[in-house]
N, CA and C atoms as an extended XYZ file, in Angstrom:
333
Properties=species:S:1:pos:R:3:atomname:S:1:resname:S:1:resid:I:1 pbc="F F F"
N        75.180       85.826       99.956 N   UNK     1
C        75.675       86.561       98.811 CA  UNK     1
C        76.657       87.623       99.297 C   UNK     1
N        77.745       87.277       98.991 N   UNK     2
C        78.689       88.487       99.189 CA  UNK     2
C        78.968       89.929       98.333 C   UNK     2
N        78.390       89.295       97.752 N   UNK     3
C        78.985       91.260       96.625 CA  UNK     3
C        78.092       92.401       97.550 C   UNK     3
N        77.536       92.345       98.166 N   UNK     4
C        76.795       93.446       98.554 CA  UNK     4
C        77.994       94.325       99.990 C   UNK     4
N        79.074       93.211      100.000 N   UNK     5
C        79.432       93.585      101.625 CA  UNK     5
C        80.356       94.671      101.552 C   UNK     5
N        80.488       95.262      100.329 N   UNK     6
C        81.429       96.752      100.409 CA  UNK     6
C        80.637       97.981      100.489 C   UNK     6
N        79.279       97.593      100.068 N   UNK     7
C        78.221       98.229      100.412 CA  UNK     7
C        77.913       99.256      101.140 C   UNK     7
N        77.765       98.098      102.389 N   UNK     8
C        77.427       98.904      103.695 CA  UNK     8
C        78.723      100.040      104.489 C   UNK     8
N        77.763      100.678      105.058 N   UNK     9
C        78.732      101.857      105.623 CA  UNK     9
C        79.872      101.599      106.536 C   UNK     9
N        79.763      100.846      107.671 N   UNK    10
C        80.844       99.978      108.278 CA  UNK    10
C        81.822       99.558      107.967 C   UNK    10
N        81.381       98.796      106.666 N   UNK    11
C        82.518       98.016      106.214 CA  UNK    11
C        83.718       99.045      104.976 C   UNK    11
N        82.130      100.035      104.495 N   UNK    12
C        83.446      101.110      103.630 CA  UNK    12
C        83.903      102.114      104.151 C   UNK    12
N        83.737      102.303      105.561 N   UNK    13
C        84.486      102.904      106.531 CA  UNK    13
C        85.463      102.862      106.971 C   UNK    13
N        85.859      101.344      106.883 N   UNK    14
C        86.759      100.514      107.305 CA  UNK    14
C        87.965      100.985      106.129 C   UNK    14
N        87.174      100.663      105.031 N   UNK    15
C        88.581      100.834      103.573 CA  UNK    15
C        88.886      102.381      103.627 C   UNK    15
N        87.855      103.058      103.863 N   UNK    16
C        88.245      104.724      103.919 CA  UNK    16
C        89.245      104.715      104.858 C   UNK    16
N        89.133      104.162      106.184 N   UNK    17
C        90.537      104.937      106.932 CA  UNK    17
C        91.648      103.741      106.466 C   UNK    17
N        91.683      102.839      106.265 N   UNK    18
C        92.796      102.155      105.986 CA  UNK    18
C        93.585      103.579      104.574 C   UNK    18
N        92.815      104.420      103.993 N   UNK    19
C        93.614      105.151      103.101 CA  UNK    19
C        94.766      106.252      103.589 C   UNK    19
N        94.745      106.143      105.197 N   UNK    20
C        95.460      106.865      106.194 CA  UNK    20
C        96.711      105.514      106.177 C   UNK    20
N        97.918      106.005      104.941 N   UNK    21
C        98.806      105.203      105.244 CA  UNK    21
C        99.999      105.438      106.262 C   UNK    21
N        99.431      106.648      107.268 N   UNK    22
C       100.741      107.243      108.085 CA  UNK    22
C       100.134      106.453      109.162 C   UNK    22
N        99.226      105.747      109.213 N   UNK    23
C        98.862      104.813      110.551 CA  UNK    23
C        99.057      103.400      110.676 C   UNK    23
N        99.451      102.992      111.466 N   UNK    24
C        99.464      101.019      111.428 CA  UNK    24
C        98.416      101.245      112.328 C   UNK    24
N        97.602      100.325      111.061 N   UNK    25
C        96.112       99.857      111.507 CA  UNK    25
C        95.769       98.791      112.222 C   UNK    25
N        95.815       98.631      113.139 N   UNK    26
C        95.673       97.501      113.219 CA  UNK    26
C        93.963       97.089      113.177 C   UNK    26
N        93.407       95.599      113.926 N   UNK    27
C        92.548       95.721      113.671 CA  UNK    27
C        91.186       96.499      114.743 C   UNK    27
N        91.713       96.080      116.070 N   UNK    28
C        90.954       97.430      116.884 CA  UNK    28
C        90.364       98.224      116.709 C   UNK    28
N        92.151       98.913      116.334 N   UNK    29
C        92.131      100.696      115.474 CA  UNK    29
C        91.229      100.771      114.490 C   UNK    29
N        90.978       99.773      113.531 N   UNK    30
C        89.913       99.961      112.565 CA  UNK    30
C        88.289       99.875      113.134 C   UNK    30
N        88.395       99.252      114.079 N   UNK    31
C        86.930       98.697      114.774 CA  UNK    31
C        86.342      100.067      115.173 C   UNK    31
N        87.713      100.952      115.866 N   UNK    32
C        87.252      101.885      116.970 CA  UNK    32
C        86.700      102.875      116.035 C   UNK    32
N        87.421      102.942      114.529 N   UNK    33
C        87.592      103.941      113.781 CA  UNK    33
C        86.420      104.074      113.030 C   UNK    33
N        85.636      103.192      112.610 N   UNK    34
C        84.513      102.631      112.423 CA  UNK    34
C        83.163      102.592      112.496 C   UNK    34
N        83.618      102.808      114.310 N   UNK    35
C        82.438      102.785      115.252 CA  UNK    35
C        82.046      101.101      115.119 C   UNK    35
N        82.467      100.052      114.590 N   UNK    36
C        82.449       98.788      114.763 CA  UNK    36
C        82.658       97.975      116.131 C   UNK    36
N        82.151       96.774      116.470 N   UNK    37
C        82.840       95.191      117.327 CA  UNK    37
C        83.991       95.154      116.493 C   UNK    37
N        85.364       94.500      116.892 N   UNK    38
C        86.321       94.120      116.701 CA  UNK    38
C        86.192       92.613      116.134 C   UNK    38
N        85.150       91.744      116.353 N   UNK    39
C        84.441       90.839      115.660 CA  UNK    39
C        84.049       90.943      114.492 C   UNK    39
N        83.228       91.956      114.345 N   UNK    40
C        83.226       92.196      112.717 CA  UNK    40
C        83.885       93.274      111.793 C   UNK    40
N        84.842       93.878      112.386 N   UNK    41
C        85.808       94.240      111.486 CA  UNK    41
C        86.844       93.229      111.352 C   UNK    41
N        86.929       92.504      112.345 N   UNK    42
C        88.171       91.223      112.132 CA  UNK    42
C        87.220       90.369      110.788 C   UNK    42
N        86.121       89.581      110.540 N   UNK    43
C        85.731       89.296      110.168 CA  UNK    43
C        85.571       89.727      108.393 C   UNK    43
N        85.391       91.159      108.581 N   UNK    44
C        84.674       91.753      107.391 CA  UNK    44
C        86.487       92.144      106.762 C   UNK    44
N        87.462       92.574      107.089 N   UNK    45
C        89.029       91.939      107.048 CA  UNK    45
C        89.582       91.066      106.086 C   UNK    45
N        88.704       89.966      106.782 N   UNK    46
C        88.956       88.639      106.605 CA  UNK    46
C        88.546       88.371      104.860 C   UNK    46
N        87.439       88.561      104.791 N   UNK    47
C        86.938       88.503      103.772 CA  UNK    47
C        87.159       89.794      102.635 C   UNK    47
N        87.836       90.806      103.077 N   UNK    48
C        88.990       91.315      102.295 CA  UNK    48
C        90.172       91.385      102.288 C   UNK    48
N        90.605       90.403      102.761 N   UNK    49
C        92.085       89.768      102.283 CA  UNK    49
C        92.144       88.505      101.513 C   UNK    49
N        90.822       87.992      101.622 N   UNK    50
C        90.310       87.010      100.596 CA  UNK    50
C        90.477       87.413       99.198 C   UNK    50
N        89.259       88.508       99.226 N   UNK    51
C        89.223       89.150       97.769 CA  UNK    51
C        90.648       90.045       97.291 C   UNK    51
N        91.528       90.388       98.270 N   UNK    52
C        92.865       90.834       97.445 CA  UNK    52
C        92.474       92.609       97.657 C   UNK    52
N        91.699       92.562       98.630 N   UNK    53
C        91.833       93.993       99.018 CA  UNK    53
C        92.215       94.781      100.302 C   UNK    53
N        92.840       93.892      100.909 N   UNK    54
C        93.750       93.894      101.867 CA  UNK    54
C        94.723       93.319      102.149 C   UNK    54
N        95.992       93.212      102.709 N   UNK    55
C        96.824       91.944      103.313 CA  UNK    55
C        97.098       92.490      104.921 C   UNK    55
N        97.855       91.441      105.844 N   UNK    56
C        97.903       91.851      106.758 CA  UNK    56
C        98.850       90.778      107.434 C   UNK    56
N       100.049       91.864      107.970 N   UNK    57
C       101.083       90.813      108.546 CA  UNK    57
C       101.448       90.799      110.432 C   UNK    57
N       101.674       89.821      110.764 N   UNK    58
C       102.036       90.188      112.318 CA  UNK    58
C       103.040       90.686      112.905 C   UNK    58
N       103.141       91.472      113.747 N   UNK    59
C       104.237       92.318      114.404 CA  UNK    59
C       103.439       92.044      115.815 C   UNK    59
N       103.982       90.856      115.972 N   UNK    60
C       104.293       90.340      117.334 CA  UNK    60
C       102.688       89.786      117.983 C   UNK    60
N       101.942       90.131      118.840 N   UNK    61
C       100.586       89.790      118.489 CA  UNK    61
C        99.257       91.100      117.828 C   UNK    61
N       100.254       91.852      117.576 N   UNK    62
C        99.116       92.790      116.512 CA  UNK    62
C        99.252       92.475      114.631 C   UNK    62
N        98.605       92.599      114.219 N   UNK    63
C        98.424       92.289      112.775 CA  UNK    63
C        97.683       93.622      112.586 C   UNK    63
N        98.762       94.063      111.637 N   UNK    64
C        98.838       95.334      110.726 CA  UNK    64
C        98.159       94.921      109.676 C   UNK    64
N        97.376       95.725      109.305 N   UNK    65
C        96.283       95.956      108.133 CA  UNK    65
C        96.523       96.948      107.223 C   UNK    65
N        96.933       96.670      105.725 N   UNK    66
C        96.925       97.452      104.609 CA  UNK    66
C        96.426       97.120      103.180 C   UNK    66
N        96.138       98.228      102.592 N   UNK    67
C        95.314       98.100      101.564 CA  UNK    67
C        95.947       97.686      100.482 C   UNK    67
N        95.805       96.696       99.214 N   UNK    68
C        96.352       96.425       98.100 CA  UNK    68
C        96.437       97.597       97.406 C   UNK    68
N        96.809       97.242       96.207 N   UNK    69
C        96.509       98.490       94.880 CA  UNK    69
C        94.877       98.333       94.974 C   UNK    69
N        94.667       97.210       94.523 N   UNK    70
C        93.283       96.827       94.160 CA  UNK    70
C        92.049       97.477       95.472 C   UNK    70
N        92.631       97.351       96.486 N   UNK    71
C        91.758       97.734       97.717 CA  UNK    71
C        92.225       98.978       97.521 C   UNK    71
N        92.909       99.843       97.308 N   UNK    72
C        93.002      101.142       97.380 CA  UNK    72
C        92.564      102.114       96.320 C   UNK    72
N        92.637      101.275       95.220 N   UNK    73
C        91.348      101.663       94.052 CA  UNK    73
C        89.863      102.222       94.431 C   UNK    73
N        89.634      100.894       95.219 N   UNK    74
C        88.283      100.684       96.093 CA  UNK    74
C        87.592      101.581       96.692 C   UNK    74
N        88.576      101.568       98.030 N   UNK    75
C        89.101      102.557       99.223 CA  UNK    75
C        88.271      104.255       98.076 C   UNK    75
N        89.424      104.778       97.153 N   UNK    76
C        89.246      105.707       96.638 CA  UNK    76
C        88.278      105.840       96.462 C   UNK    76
N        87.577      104.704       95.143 N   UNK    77
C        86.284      105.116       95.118 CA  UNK    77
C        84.807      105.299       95.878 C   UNK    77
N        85.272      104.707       97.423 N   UNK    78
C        84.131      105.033       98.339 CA  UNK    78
C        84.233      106.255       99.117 C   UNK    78
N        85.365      106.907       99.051 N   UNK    79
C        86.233      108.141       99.785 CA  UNK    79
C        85.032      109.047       98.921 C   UNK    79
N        85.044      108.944       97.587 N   UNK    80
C        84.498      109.993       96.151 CA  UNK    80
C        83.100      109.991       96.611 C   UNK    80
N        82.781      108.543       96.721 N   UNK    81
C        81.153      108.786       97.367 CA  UNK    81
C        80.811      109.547       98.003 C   UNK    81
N        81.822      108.815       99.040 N   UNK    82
C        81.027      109.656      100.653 CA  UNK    82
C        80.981      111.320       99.874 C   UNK    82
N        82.124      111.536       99.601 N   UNK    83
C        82.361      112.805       99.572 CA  UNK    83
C        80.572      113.489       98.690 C   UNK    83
N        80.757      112.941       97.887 N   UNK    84
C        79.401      113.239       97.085 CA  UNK    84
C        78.099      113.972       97.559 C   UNK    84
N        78.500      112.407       98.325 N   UNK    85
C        76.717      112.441       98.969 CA  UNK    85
C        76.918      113.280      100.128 C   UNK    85
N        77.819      113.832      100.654 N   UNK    86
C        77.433      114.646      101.602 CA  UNK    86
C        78.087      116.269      101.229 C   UNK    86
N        78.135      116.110       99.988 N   UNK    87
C        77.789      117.215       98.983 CA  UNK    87
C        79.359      118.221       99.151 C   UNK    87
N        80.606      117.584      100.246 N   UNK    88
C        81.560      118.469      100.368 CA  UNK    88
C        82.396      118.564       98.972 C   UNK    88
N        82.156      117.791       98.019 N   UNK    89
C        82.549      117.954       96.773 CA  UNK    89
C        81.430      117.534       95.690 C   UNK    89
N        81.128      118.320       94.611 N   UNK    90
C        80.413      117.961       93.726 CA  UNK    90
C        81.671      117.956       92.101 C   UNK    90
N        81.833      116.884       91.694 N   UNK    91
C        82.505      117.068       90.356 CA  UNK    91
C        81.556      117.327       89.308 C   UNK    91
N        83.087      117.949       88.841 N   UNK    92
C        82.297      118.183       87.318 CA  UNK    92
C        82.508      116.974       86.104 C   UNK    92
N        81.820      116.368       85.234 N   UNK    93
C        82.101      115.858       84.189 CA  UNK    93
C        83.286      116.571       83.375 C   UNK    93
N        83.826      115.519       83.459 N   UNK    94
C        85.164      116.719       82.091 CA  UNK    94
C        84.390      117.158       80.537 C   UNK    94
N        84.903      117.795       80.953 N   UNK    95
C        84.198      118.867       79.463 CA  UNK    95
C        86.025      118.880       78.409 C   UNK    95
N        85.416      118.857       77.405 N   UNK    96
C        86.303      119.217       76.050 CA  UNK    96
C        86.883      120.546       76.300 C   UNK    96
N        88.301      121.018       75.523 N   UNK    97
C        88.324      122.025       75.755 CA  UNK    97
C        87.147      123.027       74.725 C   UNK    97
N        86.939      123.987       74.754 N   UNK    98
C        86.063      124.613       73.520 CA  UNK    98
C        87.181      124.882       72.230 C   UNK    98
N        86.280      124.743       71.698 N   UNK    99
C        87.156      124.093       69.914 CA  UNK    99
C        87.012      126.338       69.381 C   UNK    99
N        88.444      126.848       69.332 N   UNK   100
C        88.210      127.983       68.561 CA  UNK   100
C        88.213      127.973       67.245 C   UNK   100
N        86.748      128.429       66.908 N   UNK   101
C        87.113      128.926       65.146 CA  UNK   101
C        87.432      130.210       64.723 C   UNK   101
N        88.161      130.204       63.955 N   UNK   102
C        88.713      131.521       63.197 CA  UNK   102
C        87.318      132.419       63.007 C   UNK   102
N        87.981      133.342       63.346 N   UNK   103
C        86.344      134.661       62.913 CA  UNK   103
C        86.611      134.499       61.306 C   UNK   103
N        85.553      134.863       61.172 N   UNK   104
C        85.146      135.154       59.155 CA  UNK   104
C        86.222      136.264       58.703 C   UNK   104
N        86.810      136.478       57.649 N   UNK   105
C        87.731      137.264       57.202 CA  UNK   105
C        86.435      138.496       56.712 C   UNK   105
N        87.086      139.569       57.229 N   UNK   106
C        86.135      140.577       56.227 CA  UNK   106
C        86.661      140.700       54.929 C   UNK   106
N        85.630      141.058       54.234 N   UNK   107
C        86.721      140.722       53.091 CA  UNK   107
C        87.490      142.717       52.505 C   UNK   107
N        87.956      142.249       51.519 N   UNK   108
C        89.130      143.629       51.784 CA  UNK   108
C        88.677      144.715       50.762 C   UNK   108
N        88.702      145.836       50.982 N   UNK   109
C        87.671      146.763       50.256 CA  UNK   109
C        89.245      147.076       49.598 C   UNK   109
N        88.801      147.386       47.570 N   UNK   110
C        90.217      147.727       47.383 CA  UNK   110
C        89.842      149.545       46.759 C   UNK   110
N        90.878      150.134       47.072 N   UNK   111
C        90.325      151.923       46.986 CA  UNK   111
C        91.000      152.350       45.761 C   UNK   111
């Protein structure tokens, strides 16, 4: 069963730094970045360029790794997690603005 494989921490580690677009990633660089084998980040890759959340072209014998729209959607939303859960950001729900009502007119004393 594959839906579970964005899951794990490894592999959304992997999409988190691919969100570093000032780097050519290759796939190593992602392994090292990771803390991964180069086996299964090549692998786990693989199976996101399948799903359209990666592509990756060759420059000579390295193959550069980047994120789609769709993988960078992704990417984002595991960035928000992490962030979460290790509490360096807590969001807020958007709130409405508060609705002002007019104060009550006093009414007008006539002399």
């Amino acid at each position: 069963m594959k839906e579970n494989i964005l899951i794990r921490e490894k592999q959304a580690s992997i999409l988190v730094a691919l969100r570093d677009a000032s780097k050519e990633w290759s796939v190593s660089s992602l392994a090292k970045a990771s803390g991964t084998t180069y086996v299964h980040a090549c692998n786990f890759l693989k199976e996101c360029e399948r799903l359209g959340l990666t592509t990756g072209e060759r420059h000579g014998k390295m193959k550069v790794v980047r994120l789609t729209s769709k993988g960078a959607r992704i990417s984002e939303m595991m960035a928000s997690i992490y962030s979460m859960v290790s509490g360096a950001e807590t969001p807020e729900p958007p709130q409405e603005p508060p609705v002002q009502q007019a104060a009550p007119e006093a009414p007008q004393v006539k002399a």
